[in-house]
PDB file with SEQRES, HELIX, SHEET and CRYST1 records, atoms N, CA, C and O in Angstrom:
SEQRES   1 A   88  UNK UNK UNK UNK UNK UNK UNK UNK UNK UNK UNK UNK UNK          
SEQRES   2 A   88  UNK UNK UNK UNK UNK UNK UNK UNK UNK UNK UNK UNK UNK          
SEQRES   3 A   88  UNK UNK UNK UNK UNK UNK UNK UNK UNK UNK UNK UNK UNK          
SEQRES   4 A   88  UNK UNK UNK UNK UNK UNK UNK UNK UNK UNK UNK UNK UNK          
SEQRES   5 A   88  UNK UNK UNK UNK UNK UNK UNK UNK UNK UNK UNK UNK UNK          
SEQRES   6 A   88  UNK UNK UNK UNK UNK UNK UNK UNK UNK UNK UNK UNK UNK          
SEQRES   7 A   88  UNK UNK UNK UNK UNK UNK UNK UNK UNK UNK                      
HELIX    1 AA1 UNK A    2  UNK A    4  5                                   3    
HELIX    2 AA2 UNK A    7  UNK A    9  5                                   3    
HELIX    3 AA3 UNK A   21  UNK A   33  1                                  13    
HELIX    4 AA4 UNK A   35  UNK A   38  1                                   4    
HELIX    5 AA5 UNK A   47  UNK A   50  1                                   4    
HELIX    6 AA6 UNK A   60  UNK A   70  1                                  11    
HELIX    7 AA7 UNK A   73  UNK A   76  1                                   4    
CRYST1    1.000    1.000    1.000  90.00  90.00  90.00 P 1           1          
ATOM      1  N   UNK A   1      46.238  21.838 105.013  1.00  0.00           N  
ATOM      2  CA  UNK A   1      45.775  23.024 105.665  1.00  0.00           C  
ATOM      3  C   UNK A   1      45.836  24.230 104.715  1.00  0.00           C  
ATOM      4  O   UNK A   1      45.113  25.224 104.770  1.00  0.00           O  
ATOM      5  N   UNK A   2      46.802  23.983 103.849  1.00  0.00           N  
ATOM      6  CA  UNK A   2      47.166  25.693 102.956  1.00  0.00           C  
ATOM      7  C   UNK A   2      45.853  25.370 102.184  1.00  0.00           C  
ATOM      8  O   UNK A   2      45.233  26.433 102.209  1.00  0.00           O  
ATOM      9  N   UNK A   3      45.433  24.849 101.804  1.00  0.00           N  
ATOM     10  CA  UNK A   3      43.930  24.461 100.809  1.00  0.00           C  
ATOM     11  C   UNK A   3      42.717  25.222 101.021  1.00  0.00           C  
ATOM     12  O   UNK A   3      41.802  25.581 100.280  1.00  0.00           O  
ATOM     13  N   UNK A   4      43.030  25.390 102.488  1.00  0.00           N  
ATOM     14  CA  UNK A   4      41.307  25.649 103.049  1.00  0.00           C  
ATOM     15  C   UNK A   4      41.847  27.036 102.683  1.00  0.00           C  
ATOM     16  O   UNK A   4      40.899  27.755 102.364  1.00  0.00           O  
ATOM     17  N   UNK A   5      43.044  27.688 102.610  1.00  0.00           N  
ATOM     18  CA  UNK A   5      43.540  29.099 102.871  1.00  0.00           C  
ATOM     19  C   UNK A   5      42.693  30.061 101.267  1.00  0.00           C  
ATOM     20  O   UNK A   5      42.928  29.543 100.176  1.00  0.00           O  
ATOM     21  N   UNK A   6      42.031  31.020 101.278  1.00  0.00           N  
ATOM     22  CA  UNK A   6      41.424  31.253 100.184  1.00  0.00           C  
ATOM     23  C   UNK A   6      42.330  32.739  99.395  1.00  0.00           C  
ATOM     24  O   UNK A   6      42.441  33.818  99.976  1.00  0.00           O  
ATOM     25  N   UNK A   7      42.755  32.521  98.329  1.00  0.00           N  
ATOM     26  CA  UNK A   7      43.824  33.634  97.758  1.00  0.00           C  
ATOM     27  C   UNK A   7      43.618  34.524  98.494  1.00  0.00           C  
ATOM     28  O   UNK A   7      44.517  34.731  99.310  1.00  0.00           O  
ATOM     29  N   UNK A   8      42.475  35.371  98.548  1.00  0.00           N  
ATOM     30  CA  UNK A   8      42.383  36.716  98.617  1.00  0.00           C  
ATOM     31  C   UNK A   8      43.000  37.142 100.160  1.00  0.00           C  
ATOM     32  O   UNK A   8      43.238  38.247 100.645  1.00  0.00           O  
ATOM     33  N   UNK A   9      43.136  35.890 100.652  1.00  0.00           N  
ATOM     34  CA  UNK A   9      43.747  36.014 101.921  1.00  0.00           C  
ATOM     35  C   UNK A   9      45.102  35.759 102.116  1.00  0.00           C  
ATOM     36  O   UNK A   9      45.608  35.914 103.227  1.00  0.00           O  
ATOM     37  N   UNK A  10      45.509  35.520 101.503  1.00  0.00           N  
ATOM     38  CA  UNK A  10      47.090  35.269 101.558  1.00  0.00           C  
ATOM     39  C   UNK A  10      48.575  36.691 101.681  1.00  0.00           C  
ATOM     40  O   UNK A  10      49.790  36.881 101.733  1.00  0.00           O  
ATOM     41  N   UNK A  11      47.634  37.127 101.670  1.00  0.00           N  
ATOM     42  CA  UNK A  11      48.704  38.724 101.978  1.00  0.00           C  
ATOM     43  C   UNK A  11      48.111  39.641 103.615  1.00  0.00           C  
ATOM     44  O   UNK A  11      48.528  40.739 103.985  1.00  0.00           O  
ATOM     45  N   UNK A  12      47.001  38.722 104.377  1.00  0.00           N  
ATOM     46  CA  UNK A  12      46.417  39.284 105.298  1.00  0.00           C  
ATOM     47  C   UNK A  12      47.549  39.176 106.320  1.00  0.00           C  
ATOM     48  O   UNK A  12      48.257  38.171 106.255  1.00  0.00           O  
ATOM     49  N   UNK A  13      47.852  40.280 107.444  1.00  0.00           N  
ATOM     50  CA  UNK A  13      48.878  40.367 108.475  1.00  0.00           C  
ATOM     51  C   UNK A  13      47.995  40.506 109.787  1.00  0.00           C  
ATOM     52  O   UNK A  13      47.588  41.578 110.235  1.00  0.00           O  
ATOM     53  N   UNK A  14      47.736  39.098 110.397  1.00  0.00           N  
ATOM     54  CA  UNK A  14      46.708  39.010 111.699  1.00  0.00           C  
ATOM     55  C   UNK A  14      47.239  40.017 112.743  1.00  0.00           C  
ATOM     56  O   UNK A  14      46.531  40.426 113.664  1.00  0.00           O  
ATOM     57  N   UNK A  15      48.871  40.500 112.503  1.00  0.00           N  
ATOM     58  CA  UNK A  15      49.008  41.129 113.241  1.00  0.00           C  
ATOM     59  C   UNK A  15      50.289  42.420 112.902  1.00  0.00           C  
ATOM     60  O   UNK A  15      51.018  41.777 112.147  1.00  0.00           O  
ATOM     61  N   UNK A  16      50.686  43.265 112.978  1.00  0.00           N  
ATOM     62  CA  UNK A  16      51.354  44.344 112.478  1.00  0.00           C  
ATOM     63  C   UNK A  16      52.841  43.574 112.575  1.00  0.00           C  
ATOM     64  O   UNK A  16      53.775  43.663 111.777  1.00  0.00           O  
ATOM     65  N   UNK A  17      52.762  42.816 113.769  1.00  0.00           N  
ATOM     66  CA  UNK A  17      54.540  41.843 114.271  1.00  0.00           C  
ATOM     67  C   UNK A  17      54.399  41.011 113.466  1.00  0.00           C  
ATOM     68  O   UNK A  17      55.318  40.193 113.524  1.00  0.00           O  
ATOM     69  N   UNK A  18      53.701  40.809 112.736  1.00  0.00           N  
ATOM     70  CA  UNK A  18      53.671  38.833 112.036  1.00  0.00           C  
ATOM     71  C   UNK A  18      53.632  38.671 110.827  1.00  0.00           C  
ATOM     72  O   UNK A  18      52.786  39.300 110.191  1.00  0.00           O  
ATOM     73  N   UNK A  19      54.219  38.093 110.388  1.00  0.00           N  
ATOM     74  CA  UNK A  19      54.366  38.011 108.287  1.00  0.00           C  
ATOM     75  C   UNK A  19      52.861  37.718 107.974  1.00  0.00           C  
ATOM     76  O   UNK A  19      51.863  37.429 108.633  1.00  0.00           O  
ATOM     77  N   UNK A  20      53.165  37.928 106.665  1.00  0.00           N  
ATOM     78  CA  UNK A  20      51.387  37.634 105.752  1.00  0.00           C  
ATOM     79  C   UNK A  20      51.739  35.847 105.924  1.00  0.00           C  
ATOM     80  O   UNK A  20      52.666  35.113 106.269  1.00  0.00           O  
ATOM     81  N   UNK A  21      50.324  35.761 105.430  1.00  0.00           N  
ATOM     82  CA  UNK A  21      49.960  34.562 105.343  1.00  0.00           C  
ATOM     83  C   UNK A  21      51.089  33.340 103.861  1.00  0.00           C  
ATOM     84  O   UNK A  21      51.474  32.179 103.722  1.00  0.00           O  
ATOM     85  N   UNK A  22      51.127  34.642 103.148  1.00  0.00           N  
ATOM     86  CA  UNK A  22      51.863  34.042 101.971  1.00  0.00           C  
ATOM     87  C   UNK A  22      53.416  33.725 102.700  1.00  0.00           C  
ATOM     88  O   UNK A  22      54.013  32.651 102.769  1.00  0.00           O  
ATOM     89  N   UNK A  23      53.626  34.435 102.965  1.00  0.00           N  
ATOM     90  CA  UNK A  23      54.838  34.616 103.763  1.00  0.00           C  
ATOM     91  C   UNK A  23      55.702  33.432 104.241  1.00  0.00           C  
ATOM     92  O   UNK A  23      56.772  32.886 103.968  1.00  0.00           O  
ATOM     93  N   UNK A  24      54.333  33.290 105.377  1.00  0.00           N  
ATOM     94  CA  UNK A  24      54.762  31.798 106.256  1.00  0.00           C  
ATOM     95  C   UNK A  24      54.469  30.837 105.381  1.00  0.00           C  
ATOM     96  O   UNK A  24      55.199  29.872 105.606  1.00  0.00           O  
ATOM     97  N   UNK A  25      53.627  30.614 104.344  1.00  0.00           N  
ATOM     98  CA  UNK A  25      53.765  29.536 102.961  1.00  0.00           C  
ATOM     99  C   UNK A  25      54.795  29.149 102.485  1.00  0.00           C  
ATOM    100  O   UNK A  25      55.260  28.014 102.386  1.00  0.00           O  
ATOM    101  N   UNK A  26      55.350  30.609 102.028  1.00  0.00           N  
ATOM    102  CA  UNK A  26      56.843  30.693 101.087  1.00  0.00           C  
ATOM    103  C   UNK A  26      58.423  30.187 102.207  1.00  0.00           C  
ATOM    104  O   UNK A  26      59.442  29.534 101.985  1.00  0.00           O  
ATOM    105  N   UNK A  27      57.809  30.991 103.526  1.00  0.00           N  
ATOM    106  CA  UNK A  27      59.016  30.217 104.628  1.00  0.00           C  
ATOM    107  C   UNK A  27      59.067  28.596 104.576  1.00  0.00           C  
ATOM    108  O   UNK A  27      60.016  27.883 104.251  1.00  0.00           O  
ATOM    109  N   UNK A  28      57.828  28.245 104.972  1.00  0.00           N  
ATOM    110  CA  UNK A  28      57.922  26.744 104.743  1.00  0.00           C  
ATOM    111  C   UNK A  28      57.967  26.037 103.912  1.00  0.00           C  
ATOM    112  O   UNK A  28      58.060  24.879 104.319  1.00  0.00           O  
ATOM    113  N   UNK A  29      57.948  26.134 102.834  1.00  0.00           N  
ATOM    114  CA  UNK A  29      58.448  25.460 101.449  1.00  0.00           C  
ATOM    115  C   UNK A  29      59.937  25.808 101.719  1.00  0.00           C  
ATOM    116  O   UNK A  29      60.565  24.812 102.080  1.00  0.00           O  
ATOM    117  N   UNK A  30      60.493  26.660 101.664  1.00  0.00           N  
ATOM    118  CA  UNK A  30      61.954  26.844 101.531  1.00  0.00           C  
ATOM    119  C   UNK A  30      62.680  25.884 102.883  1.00  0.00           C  
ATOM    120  O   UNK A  30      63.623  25.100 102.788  1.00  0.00           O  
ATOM    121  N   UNK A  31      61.944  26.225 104.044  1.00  0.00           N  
ATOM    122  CA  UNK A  31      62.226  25.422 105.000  1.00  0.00           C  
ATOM    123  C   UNK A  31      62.782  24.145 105.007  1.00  0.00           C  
ATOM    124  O   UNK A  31      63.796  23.748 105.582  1.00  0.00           O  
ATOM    125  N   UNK A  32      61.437  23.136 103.800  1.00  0.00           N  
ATOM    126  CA  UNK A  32      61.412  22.136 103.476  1.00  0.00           C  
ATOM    127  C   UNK A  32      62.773  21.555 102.346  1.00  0.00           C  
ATOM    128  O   UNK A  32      63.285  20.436 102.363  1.00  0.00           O  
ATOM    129  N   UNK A  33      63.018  22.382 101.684  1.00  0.00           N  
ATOM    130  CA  UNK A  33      63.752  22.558 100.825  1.00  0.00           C  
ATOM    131  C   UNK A  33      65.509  22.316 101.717  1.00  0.00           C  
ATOM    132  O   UNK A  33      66.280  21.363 101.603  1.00  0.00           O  
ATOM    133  N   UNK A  34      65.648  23.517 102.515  1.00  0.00           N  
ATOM    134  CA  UNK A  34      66.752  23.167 103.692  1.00  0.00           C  
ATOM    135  C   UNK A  34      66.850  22.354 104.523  1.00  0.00           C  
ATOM    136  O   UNK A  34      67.934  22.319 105.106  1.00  0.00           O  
ATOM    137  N   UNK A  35      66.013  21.578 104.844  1.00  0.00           N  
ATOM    138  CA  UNK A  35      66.113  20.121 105.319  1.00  0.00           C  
ATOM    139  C   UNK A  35      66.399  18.907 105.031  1.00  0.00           C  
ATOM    140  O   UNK A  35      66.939  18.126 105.815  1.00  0.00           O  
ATOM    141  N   UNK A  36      65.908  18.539 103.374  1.00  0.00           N  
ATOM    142  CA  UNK A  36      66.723  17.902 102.985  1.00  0.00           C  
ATOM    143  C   UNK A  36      68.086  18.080 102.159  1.00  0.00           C  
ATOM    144  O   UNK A  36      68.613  17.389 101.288  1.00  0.00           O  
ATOM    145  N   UNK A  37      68.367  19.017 102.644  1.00  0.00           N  
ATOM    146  CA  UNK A  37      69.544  19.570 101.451  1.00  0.00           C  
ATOM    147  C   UNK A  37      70.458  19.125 102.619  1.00  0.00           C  
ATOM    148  O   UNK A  37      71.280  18.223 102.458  1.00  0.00           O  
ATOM    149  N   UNK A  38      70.302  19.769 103.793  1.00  0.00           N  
ATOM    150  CA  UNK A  38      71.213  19.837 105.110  1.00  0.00           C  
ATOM    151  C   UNK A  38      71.357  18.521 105.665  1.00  0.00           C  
ATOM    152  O   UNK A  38      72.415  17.917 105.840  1.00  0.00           O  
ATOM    153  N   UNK A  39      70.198  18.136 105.925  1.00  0.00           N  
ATOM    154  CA  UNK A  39      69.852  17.037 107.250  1.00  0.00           C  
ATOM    155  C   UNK A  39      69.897  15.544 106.172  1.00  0.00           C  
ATOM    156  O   UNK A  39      70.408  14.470 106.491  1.00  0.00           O  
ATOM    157  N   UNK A  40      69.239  15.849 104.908  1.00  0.00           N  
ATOM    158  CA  UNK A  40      69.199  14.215 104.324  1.00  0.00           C  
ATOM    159  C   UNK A  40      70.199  14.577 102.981  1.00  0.00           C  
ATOM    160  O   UNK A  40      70.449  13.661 102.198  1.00  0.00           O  
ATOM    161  N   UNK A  41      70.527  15.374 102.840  1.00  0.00           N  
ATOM    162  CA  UNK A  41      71.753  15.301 101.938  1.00  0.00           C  
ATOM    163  C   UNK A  41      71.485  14.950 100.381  1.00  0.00           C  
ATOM    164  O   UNK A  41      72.110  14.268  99.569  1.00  0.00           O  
ATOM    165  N   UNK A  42      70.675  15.463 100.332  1.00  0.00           N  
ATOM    166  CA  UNK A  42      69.588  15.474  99.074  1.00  0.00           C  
ATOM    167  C   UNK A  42      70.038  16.445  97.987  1.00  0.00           C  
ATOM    168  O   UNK A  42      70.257  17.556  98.469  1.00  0.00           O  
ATOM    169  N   UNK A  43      70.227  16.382  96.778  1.00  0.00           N  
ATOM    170  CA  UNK A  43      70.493  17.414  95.840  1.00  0.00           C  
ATOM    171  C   UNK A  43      68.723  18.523  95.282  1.00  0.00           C  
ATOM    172  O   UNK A  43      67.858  18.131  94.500  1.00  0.00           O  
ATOM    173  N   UNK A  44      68.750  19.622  95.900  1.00  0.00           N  
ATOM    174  CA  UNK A  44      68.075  20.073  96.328  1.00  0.00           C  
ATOM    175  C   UNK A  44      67.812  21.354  94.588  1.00  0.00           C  
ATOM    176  O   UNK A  44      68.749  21.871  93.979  1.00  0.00           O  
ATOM    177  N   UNK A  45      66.709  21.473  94.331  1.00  0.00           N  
ATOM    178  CA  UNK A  45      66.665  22.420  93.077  1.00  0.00           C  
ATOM    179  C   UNK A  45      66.656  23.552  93.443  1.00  0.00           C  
ATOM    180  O   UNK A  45      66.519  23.753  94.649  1.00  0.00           O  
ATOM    181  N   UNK A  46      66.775  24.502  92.672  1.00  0.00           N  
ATOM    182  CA  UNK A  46      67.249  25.852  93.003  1.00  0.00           C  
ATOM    183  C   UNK A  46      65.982  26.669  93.346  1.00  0.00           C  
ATOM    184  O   UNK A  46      65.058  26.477  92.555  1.00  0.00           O  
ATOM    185  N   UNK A  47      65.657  27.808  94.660  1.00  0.00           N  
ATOM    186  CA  UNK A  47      64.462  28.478  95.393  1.00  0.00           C  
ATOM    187  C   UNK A  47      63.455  28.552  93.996  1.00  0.00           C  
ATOM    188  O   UNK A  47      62.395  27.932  93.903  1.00  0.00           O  
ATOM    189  N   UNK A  48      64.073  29.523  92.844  1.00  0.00           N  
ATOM    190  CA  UNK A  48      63.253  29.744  91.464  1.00  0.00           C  
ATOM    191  C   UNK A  48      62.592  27.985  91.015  1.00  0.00           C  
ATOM    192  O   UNK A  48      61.441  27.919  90.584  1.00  0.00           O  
ATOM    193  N   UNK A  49      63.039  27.288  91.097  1.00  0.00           N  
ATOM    194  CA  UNK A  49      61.967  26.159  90.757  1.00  0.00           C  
ATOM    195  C   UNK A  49      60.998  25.762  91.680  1.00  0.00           C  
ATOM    196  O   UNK A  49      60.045  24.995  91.545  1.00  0.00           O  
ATOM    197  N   UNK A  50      61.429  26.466  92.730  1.00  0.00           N  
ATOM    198  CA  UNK A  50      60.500  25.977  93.832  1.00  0.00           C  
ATOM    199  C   UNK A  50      59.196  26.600  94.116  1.00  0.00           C  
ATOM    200  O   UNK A  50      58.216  26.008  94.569  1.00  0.00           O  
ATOM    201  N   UNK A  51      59.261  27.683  93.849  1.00  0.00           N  
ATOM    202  CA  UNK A  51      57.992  28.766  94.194  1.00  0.00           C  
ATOM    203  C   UNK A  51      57.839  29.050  92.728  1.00  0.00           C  
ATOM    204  O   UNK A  51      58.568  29.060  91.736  1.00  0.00           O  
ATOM    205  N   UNK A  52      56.012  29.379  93.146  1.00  0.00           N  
ATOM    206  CA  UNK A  52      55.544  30.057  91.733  1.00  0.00           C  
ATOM    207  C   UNK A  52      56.025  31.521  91.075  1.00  0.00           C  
ATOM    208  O   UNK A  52      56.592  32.431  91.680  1.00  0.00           O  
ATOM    209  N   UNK A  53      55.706  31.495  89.912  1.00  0.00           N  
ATOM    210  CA  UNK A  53      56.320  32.757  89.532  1.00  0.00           C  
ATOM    211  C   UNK A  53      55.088  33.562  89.544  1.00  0.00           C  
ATOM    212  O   UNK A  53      53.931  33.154  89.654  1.00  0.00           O  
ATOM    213  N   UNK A  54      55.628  35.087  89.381  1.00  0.00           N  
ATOM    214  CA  UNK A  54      54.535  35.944  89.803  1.00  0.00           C  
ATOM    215  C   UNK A  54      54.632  37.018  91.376  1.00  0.00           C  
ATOM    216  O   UNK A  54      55.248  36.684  92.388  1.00  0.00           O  
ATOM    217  N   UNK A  55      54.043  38.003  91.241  1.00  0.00           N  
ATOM    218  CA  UNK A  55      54.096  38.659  92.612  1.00  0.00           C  
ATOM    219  C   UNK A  55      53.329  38.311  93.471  1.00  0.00           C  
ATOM    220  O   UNK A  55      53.702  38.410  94.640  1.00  0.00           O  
ATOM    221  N   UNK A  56      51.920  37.754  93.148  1.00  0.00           N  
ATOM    222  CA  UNK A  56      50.823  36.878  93.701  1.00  0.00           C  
ATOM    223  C   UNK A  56      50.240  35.860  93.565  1.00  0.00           C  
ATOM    224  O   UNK A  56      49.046  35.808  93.267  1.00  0.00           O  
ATOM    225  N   UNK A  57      50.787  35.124  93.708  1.00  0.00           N  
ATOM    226  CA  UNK A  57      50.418  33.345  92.629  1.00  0.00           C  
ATOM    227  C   UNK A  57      49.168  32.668  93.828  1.00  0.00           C  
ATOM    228  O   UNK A  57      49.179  32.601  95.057  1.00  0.00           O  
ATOM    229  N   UNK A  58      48.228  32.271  92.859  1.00  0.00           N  
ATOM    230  CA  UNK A  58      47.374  31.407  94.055  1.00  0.00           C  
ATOM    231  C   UNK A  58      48.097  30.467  94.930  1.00  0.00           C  
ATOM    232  O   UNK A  58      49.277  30.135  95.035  1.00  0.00           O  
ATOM    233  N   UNK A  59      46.459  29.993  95.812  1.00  0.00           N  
ATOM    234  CA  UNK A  59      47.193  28.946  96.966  1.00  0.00           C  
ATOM    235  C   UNK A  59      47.666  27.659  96.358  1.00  0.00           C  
ATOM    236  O   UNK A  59      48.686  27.097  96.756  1.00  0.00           O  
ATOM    237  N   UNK A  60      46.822  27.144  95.275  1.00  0.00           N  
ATOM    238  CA  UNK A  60      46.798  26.213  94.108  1.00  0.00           C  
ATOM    239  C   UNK A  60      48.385  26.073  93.452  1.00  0.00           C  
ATOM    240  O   UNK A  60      48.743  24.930  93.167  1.00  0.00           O  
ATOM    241  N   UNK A  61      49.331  27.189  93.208  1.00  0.00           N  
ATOM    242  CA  UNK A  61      50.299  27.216  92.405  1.00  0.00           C  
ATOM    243  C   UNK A  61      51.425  27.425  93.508  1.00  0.00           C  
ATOM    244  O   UNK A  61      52.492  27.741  92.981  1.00  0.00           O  
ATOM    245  N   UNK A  62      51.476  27.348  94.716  1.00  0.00           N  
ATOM    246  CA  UNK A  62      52.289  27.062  95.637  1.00  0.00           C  
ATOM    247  C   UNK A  62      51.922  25.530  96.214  1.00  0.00           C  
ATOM    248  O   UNK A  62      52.776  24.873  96.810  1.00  0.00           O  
ATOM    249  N   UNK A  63      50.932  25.165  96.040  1.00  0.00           N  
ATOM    250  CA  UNK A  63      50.471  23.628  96.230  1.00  0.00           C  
ATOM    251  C   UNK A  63      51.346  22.806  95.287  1.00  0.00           C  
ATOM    252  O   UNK A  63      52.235  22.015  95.602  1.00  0.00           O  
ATOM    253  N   UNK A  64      50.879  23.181  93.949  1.00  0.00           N  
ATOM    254  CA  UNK A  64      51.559  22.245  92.997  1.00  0.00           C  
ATOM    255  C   UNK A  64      52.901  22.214  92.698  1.00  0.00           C  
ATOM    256  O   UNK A  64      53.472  21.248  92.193  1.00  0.00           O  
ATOM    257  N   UNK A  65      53.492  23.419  93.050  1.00  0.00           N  
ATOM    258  CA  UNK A  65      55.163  23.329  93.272  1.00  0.00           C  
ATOM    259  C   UNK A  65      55.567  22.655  94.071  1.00  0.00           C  
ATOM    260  O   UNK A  65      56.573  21.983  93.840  1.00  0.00           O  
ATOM    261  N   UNK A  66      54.688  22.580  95.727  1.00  0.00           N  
ATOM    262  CA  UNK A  66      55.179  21.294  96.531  1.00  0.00           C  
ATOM    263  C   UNK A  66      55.145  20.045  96.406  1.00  0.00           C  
ATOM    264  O   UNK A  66      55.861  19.164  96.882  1.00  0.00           O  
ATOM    265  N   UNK A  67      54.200  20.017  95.685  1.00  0.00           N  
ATOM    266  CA  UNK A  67      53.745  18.633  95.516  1.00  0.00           C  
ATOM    267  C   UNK A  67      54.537  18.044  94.699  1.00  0.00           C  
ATOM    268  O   UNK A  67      54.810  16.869  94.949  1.00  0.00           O  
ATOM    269  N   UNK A  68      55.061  18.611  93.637  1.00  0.00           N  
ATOM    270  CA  UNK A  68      56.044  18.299  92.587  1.00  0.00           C  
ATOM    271  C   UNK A  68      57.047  18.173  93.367  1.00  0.00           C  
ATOM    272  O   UNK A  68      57.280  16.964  93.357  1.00  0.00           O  
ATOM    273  N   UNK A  69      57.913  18.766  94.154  1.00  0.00           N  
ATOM    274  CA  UNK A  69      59.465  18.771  94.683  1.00  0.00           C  
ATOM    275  C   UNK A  69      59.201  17.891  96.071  1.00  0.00           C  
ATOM    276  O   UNK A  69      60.295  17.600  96.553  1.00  0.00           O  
ATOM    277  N   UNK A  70      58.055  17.354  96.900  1.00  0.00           N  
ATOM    278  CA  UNK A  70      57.794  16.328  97.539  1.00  0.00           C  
ATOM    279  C   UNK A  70      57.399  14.984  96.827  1.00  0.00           C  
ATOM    280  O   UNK A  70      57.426  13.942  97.481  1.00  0.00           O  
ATOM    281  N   UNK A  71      57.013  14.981  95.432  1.00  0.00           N  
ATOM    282  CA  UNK A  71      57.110  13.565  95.066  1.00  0.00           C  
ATOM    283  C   UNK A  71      58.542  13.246  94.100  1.00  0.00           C  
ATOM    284  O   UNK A  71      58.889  12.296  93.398  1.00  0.00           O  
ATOM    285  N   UNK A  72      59.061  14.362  94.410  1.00  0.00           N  
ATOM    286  CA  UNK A  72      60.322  14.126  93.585  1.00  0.00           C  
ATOM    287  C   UNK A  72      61.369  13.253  94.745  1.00  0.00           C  
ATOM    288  O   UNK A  72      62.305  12.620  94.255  1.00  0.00           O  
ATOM    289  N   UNK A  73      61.197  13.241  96.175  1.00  0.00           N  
ATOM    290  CA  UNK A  73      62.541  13.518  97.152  1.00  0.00           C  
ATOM    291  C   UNK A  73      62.706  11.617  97.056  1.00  0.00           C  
ATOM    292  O   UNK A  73      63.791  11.085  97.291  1.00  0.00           O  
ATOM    293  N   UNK A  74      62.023  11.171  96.852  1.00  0.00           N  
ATOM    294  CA  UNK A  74      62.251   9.616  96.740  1.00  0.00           C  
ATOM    295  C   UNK A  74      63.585   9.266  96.013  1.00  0.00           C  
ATOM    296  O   UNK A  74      64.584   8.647  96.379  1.00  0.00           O  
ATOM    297  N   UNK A  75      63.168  10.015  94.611  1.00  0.00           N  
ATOM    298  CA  UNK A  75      64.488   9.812  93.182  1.00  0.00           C  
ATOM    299  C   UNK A  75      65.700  10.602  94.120  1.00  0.00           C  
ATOM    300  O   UNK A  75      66.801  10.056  94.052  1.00  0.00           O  
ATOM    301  N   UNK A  76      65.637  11.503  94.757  1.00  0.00           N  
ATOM    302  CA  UNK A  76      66.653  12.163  95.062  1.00  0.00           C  
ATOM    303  C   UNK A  76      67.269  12.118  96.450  1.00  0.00           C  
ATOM    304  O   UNK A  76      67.937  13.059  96.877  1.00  0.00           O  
ATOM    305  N   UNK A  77      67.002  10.850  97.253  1.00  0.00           N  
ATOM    306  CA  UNK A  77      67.476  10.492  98.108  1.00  0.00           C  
ATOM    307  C   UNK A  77      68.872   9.595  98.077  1.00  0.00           C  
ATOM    308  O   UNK A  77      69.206   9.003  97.051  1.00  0.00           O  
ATOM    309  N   UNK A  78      69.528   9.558  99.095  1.00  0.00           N  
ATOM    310  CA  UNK A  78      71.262   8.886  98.700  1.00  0.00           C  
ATOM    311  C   UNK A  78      70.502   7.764  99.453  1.00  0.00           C  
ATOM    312  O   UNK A  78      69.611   7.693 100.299  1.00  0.00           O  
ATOM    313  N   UNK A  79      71.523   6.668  98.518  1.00  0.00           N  
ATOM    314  CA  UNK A  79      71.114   5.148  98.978  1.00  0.00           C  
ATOM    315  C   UNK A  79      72.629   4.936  98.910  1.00  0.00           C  
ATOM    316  O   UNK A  79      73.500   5.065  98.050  1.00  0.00           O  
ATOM    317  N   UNK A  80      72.552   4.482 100.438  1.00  0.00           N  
ATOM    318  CA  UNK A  80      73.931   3.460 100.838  1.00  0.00           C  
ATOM    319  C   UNK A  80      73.772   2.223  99.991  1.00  0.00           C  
ATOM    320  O   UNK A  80      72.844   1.461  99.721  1.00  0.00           O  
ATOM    321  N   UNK A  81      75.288   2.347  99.622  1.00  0.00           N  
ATOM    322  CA  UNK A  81      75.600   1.349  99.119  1.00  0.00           C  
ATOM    323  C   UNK A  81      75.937  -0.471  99.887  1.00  0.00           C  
ATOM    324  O   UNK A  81      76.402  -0.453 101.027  1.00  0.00           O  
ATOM    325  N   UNK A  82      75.774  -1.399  99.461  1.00  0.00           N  
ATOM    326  CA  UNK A  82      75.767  -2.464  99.929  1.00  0.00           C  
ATOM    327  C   UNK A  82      74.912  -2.868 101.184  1.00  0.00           C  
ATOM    328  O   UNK A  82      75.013  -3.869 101.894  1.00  0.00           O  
ATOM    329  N   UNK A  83      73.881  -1.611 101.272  1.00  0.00           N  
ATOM    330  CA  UNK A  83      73.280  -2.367 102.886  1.00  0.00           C  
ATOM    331  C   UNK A  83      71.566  -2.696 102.349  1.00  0.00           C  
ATOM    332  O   UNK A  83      70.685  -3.262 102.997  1.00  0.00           O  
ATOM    333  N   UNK A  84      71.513  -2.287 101.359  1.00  0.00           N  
ATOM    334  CA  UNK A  84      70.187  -3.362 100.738  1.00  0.00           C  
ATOM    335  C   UNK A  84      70.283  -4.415  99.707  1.00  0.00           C  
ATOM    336  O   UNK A  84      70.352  -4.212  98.495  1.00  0.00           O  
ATOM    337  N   UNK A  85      70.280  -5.667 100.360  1.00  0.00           N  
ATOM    338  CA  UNK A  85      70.117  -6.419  99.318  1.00  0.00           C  
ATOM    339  C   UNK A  85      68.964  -7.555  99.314  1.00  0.00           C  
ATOM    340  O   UNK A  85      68.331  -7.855 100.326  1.00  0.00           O  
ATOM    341  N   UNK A  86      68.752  -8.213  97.900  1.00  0.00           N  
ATOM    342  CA  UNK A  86      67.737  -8.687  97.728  1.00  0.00           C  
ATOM    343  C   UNK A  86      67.437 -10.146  98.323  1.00  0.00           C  
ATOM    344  O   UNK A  86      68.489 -10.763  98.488  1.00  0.00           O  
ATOM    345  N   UNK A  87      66.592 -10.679  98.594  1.00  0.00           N  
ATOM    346  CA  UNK A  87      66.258 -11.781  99.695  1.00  0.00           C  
ATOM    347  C   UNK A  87      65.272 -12.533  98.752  1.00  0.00           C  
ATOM    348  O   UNK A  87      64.274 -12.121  98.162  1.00  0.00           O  
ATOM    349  N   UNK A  88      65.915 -13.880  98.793  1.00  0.00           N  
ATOM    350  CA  UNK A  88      65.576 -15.084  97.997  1.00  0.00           C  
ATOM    351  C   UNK A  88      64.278 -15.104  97.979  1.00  0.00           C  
ATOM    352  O   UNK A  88      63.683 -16.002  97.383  1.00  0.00           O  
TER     353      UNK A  88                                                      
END                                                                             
């Protein structure tokens, strides 16, 4: 969905009560970030690796930061010990 979102719009406030568009981007990445830190117990990288740098970074460079720290969560998941094993 953030894809279809076009830069120049990402600082628009649909409403005077409601964050920009970048806003709720940057909430939910971090969101994502506190979920597995909390809930799956994940060693989690620090907010600065997570978001682009810059005061206005495209939709593109908040994409590819997720995408990077969502194909990372595999390596960085805890695996119980002794309850997988291999089958003849």
């Amino acid at each position: 969905m953030w894809r279809a979102i076009p830069d120049e719009l990402l600082d628009f406030k649909p409403h005077e009560k409601v964050n920009t568009i970048r806003a709720i981007l940057v909430h939910q990445i971090l969101l994502e970030r506190r979920f597995f830190a909390q809930f799956v117990g994940t060693e989690e990288p620090p907010v600065e690796e997570l978001l682009p740098p810059g005061d206005q970074p495209p939709v593109q460079a908040y994409l590819d930061k997720s995408i990077i720290h969502m194909s990372s969560i595999r390596e960085r998941l805890p695996r119980p010990s002794g309850v997988l094993r291999s089958f003849p």
